[in-house]
C-alpha positions in Angstrom: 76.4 112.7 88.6 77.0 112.4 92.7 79.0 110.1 93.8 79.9 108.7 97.1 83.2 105.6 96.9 84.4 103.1 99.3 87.4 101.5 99.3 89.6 99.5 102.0 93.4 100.3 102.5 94.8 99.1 99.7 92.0 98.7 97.0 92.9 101.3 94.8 90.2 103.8 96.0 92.8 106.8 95.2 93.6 105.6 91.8 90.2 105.2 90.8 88.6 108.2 92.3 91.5 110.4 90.6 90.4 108.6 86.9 86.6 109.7 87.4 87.4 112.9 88.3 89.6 112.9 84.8 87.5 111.5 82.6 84.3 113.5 84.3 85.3 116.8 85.5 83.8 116.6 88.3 85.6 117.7 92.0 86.5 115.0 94.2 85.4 116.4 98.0 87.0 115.2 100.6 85.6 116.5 104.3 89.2 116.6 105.9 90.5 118.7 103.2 87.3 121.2 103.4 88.1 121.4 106.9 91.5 121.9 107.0 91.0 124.8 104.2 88.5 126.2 106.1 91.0 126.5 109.1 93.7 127.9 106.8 91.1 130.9 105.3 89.6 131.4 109.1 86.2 131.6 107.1 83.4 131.3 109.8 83.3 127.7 110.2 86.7 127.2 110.1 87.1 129.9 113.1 84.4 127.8 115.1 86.2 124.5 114.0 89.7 125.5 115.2 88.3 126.2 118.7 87.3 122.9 119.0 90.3 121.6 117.4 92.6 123.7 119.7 91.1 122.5 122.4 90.7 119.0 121.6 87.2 118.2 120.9 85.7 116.7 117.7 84.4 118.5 114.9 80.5 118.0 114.7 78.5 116.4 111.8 76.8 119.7 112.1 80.0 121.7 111.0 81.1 118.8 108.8 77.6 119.3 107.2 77.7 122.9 106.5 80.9 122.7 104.8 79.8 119.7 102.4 76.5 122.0 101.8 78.7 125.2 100.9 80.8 122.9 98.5 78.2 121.6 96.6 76.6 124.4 95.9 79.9 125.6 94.5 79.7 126.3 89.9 82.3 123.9 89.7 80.0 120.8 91.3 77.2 121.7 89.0 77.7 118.6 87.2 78.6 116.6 89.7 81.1 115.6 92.7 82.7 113.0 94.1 83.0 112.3 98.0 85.8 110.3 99.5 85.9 109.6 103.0 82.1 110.9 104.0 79.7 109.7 104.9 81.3 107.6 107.2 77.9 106.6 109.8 74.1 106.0 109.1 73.5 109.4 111.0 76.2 111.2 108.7 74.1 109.6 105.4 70.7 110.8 106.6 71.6 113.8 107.1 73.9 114.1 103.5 70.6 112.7 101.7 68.5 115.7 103.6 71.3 118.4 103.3 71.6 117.1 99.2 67.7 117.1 99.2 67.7 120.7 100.5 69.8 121.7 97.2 67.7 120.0 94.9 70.6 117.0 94.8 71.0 113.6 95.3 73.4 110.6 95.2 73.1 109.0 91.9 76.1 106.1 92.9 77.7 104.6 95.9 80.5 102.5 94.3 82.6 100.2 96.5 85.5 98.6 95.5 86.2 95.2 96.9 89.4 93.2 97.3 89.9 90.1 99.1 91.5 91.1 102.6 94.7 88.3 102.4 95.0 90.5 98.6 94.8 93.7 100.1 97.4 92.5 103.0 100.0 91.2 100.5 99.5 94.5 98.9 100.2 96.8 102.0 102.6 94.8 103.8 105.2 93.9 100.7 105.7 97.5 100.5 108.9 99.1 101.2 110.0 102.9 101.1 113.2 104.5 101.0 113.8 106.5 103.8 116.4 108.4 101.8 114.7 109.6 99.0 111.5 108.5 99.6 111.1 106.4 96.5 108.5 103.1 96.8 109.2 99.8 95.6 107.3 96.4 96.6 108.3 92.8 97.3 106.1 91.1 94.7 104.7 93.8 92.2 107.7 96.4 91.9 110.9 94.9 93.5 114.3 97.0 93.8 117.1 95.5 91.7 119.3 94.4 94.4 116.6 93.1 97.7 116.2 95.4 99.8 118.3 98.4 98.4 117.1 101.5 96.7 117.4 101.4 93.0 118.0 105.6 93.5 120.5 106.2 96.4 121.6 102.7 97.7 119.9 103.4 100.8 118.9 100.0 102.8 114.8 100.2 102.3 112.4 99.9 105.3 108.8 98.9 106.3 106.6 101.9 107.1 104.6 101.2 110.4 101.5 101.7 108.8 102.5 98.6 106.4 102.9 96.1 108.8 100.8 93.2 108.9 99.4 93.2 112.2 98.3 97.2 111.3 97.2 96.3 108.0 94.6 94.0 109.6 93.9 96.0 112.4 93.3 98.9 109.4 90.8 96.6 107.5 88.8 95.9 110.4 88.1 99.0 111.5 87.5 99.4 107.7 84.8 97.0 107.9 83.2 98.1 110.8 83.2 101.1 109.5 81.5 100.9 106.4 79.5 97.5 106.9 75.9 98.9 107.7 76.6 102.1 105.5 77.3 99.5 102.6 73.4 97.5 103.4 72.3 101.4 104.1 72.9 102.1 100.6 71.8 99.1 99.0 68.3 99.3 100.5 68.5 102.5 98.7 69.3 100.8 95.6 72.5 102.9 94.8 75.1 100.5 96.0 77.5 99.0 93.2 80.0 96.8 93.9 83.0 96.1 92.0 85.9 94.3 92.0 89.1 95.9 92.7 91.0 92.5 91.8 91.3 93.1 88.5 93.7 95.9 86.6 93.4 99.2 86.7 92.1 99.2 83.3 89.7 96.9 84.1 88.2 98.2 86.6 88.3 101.7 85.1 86.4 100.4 82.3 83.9 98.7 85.0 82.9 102.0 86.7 82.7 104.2 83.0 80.1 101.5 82.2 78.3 101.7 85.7 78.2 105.5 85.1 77.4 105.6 81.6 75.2 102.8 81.6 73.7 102.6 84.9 74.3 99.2 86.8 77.3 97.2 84.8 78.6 95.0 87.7 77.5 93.6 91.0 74.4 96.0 91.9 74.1 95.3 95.4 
């Protein structure tokens, strides 16, 4: 099975894409990672992409392309993949249904998890990081024994810039923007599935096995 997963900051996306890639065996693709690998190894495209790169430019859906089409024809994607983070516009979905086309694949599920944004705030903002030891704790779902110190090293905690609430919202509406007309692009396909990423992680493990198993438990959108 393909698969292709949105999530907003916050929603869990990470934990969830890590259990069907568990319980599935299949490779979870993420583009930035391909890209930066393809640096490292100087393969072709990554020699062509560091250029760019290096001199400040924007790697092309055209080079982003290639390397999704080398990795799924790959053994170990054979039964299936995951992407995270791609396609991110209408353009970049074409041409992934074309370039999948072209090796006799296609997306079988576009799953997106959804979480009310003042849940996903409280859940980004209330988190605090040591910036000792680097241990996480949170204000309302995993608070340090004494507020504000770390449990570890005594070390007074901190707010991550990222975590504040003005950048949390700013994050989630560039989120939106972002993925809004990908989300109706894929339900006119009839692929999209959302579900809830309110409930626990059980839960909403047990959501998507029945969505893949089962093919449409949940809000089919």
């Amino acid at each position: 099975m393909n698969i292709v997963i949105f999530g907003p900051p916050g929603s869990g996306k990470g934990t969830q894409a890590q259990y069907i890639v568990e319980k599935y065996n299949i490779p979870q693709i993420s583009t930035g990672d391909m890209l930066r690998s393809a640096v490292k190894t100087s393969s072709p495209i990554g020699v062509i992409a560091k250029s760019i790169m290096d001199a400040g430019g924007l790697v092309s859906d055209d080079i982003v392309l290639q390397l999704v089409k080398e990795r799924v024809s790959q053994p170990d994607c054979v039964d299936g993949f995951i992407l995270d983070g791609f396609p991110r516009t209408i353009s970049q979905a074409d041409s992934l249904i074309q370039l999948l086309n072209s090796v006799e694949k296609k997306i079988d599920f576009v799953i997106s998890l959804e979480v009310d944004d003042r849940e996903l705030i409280a859940r980004l903002s209330g988190r605090r990081t040591c910036p000792s030891c680097g241990k996480g704790f949170h204000l309302f779902y995993n608070k340090p024994e004494q507020e504000g110190i770390c449990n570890n090293c005594g070390t007074q905690l901190v707010q991550r810039d990222d975590d504040s609430e003005a950048t949390v919202i700013n994050r989630l509406k560039v989120y939106e923007l972002q993925t809004s007309s990908l989300k109706s692009y894929f339900s006119d396909l009839g692929i999209l599935h959302n579900i809830s990423g309110s409930a626990s992680i059980d839960q909403i493990q047990s959501q998507i096995s029945d969505l893949l198993e089962k093919g449409g438990i949940g809000d089919h959108s």
